[in-house]
N, C-alpha and C positions, 0 to 999 in steps of 0.2 A: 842378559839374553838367556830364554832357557834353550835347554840342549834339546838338538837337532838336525835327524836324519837328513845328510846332503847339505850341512850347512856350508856355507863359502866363507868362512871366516878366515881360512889361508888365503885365499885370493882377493879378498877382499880389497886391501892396499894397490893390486896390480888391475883391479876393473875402474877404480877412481885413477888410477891414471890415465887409462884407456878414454873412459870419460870426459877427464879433462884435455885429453891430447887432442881428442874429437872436437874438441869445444862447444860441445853440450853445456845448450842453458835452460833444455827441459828434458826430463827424462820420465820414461813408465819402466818400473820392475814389473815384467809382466807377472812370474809367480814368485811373490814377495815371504812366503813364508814368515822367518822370524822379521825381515826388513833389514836387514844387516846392510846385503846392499844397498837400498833405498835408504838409508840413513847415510852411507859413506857417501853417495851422488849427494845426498842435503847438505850434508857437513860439507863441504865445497860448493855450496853456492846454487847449486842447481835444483833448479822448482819438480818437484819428485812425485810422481802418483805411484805408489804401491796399489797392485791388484793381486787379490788370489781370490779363491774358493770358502775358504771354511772360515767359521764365523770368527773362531781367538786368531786366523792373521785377521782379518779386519780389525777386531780390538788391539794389537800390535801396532798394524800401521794407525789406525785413525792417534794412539801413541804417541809413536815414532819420530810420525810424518805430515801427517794433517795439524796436528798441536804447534802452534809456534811456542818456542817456550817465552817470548818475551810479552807474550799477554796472559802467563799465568801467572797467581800472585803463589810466588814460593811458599811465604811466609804460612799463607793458608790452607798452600797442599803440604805441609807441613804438619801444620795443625792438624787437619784429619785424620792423617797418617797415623798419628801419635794415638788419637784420640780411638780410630780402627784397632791399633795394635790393643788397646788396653780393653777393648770387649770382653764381657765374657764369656770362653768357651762353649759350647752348645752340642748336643749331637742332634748329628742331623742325615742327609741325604750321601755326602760325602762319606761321615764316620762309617754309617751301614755299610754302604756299595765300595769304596776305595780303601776302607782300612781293616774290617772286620770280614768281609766276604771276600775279598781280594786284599792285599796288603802295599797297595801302593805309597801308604802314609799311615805314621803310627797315629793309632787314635787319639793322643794328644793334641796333635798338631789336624786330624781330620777336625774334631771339636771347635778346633779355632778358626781354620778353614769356613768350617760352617757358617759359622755366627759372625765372622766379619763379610763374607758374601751376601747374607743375608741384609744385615745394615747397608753395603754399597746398594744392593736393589732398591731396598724401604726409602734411602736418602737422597741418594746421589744419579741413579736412572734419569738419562735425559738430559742431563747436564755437560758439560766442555770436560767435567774431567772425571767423567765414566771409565772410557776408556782407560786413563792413567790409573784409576785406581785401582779397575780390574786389572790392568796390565802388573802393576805393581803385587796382586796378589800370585797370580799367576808364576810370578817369578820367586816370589817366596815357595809358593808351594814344590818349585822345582828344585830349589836348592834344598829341601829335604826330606824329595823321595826315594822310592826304593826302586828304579828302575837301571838299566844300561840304555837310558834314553830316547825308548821310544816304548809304547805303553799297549803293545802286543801281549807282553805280560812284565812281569815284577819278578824281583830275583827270591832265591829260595832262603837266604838270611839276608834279613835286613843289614842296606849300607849304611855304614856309621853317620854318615848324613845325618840320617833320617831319625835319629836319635835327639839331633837339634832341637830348636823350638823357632817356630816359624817367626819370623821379624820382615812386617814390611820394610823396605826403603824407598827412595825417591827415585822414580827414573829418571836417567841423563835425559834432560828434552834435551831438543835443536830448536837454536832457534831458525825462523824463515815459514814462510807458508810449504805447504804440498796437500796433497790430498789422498785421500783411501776408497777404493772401487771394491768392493766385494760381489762375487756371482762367479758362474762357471764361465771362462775366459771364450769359450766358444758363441756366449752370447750379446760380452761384454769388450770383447776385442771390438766390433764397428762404435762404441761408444766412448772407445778411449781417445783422449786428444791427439791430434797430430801433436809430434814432439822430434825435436833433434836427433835424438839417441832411444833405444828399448833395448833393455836385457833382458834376455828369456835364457831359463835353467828350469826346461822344464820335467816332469817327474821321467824318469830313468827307467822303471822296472812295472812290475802288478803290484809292487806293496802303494796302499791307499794310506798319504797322510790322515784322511778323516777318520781310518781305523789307526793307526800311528799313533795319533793324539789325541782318543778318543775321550780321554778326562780333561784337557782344556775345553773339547768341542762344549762340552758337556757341564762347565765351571762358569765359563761363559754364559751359554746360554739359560745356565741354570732352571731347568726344564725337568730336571728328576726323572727320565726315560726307563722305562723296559732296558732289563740288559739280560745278557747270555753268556754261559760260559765260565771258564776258571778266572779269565780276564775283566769278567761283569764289561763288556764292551755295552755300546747301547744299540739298540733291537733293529734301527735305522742303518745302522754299520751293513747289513742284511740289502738294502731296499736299493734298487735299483738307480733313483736320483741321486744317489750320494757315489755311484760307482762314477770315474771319470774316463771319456775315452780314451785318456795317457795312458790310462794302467793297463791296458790289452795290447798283446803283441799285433793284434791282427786290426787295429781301427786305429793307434799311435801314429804310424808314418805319416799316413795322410791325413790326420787330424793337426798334426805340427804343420804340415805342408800348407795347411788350408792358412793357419793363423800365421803364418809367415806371410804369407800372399796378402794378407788383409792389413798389416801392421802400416801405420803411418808413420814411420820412423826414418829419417835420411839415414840413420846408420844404425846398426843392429849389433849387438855381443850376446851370443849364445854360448853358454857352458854345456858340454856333457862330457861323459864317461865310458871308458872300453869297456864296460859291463852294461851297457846300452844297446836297447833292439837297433841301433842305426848306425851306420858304420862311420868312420869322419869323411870319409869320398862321398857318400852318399848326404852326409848335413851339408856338405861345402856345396851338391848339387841344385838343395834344395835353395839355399840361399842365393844361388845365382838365378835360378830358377824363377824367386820373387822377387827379380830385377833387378839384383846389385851388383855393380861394375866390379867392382874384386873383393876378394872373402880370402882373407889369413888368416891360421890356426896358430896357435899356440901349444904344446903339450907338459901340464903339468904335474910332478910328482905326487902322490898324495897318497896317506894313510886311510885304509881302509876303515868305515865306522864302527865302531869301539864291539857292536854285537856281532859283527861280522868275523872279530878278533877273537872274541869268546868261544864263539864257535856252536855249534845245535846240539841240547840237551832235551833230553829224553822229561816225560812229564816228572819223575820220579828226583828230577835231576842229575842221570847221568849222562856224561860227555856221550856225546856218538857223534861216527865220524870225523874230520878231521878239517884244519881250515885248509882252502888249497892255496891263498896268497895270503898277503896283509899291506897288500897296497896296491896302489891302480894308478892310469893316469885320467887325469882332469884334462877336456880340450876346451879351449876358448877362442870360439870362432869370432872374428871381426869383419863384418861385410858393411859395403857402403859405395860411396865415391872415389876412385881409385887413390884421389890426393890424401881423402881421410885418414882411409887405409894405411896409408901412407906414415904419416905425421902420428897414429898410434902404431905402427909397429916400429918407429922409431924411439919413439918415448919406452915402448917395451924393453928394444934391446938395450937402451942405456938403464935401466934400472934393472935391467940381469946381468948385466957386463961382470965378469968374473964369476957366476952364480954356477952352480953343476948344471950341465945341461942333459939331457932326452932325446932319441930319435923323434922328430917328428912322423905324422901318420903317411905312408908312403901314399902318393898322388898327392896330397895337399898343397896348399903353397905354404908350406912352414915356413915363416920369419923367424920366430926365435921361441925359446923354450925355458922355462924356470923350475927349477925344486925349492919350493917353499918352505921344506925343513920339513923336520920328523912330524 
């Protein structure tokens, strides 16, 4: 998986509980991001549609989650693999813009980048296992850049990473069906299936995954865009359709409120964060709000992300300022049928039973609490 702002990977083991307490035997990750979750819902059985916005999570999910792995022939993604890895290097659109103008990847590894992106278009475009291959580049290319994991900018010496030399591997498929929904969730939510269960985690703050990730958008789509700036972001990052109503403090509330109210989901699990325009009284209002008989919170421990730890440096690279925490809590609201409810806040507290526990959010109905570790 590559690294990623607000990933759920701590929690991830305790929403497949949730999941399966619920007994959910369809689910939608409304913002699927890397699909971590929607992979944990598939690994357990359950028929999984990941949706998001931007074009590398749809290459992720269509991955992840749309790929059963038991109708791909290993033997022959295999083969490819091999056959990708041993191109030769090339400069190209990458080497220019991500490694020479910006330094997100040493030019050795942009060369290769190149020239194996290239052949997946020339070759493989259109085919069942597009996705896996890009996906597979994608995650090479992550294990040996020079960021602190989100691609606002690049650090001022390169990480020893990055000195690597890029190596596809195979990604773990799942096996089982699911499927992958790409668009903006505002026009894409009346078109998602009714389903047992929906997880929504959705964006927290103004920072925009599409400028976040702007060199997968970008790897992907393989499009060679206009860019701007010490970051070489692309010129689109600017344009109004790629701005999402999550990322404003002032069109957020009611834009979640809307897609809560639309969701076809007997039961819902919504994560957020006390660094969240929304308070947890006010999330537990909305989800009652869009008709669900009772709504538990959770409140869990958790390490602030890794740039947040670094703390804000000046273009020149010096420190300024100061961090003022290095950790937060995660909530995870659980709305539905009261018995639901029920039957996952029980499976919750027997899998925190002895764990460190947290105040929960005062008004809430807190059941129970977990610290997930450092």
């Amino acid at each position: 998986m590559i690294k990623y702002l607000g990933s759920k990977r701590v929690l991830v083991p305790v929403l497949g509980t949730m999941a399966a307490a619920a007994g959910a035997r369809t689910a939608v990750d409304l913002f699927s991001g890397t699909t971590r979750v929607a992979q944990e819902f598939k690994r357990r059985g359950i028929h999984t549609t990941a949706a998001d916005r931007a074009t590398y999570t749809g290459v992720l999910a269509g991955c992840y989650i749309a790929t059963d792995a038991r109708t791909v022939d290993r033997e022959q993604l295999a083969g490819i693999l091999t056959d990708l890895q041993a191109t030769t290097p090339a400069r190209g659109y990458v080497t220019e813009i991500f490694c020479e103008r910006a330094r997100y990847f040493q030019p050795k590894n942009g060369m290769r980048i190149d020239a194996i992106r290239q052949r997946i278009e020339d070759e493989h475009a259109g085919t069942e296992l597009y996705p896996v291959l890009l996906t597979s580049l994608m995650e090479a290319a992550d294990r040996v850049d020079s960021t602190t994991g989100i691609q606002m900018a690049f650090l001022k010496d390169w990480a020893p990473r990055s000195a690597r030399d890029l190596e596809l591997r195979m990604p773990v498929l799942l096996d089982g069906p699911g499927a992958s929904v790409t668009g903006d969730v505002m026009e894409t939510v009346d078109a998602l299936p009714a389903v047992d269960l929906c997880y929504v985690d959705p964006p927290y703050n103004q920072h925009r995954y599409f400028a976040n990730y702007h060199v997968w958008e970008t790897l992907v789509r393989w499009d060679a865009p206009e860019h701007y700036g010490v970051a070489c972001k692309r010129v689109d990052v600017r344009e109004d359709e790629t701005r999402s109503v999550f990322n404003s403090r002032r069109t957020m509330p009611a834009a979640l409120a809307d897609v809560l109210s639309r969701l076809r989901a007997g039961t819902v699990i919504l994560s957020y964060n006390d660094e969240s325009w929304i308070t947890a009284e006010d999330m537990e209002g909305m989800l009652r709000d869009a008709g669900h008989e009772e709504v538990a919170v959770f409140a869990f421990d958790s390490k602030r992300y890794v740039g947040a730890q670094i703390g804000i440096h000046s273009p020149a690279g010096k420190k300024v300022g100061k961090v003022s925490h290095l950790r937060n809590t995660e909530y995870v609201f659980v709305a539905g049928g009261a018995a639901t409810v029920r039957q996952v806040s029980a499976a919750v507290d027997e899998m925190t039973a002895g764990q460190r526990r947290r105040p929960a959010p005062r008004g809430a109905a807190a059941l129970g609490t977990l610290s997930p570790g450092p």
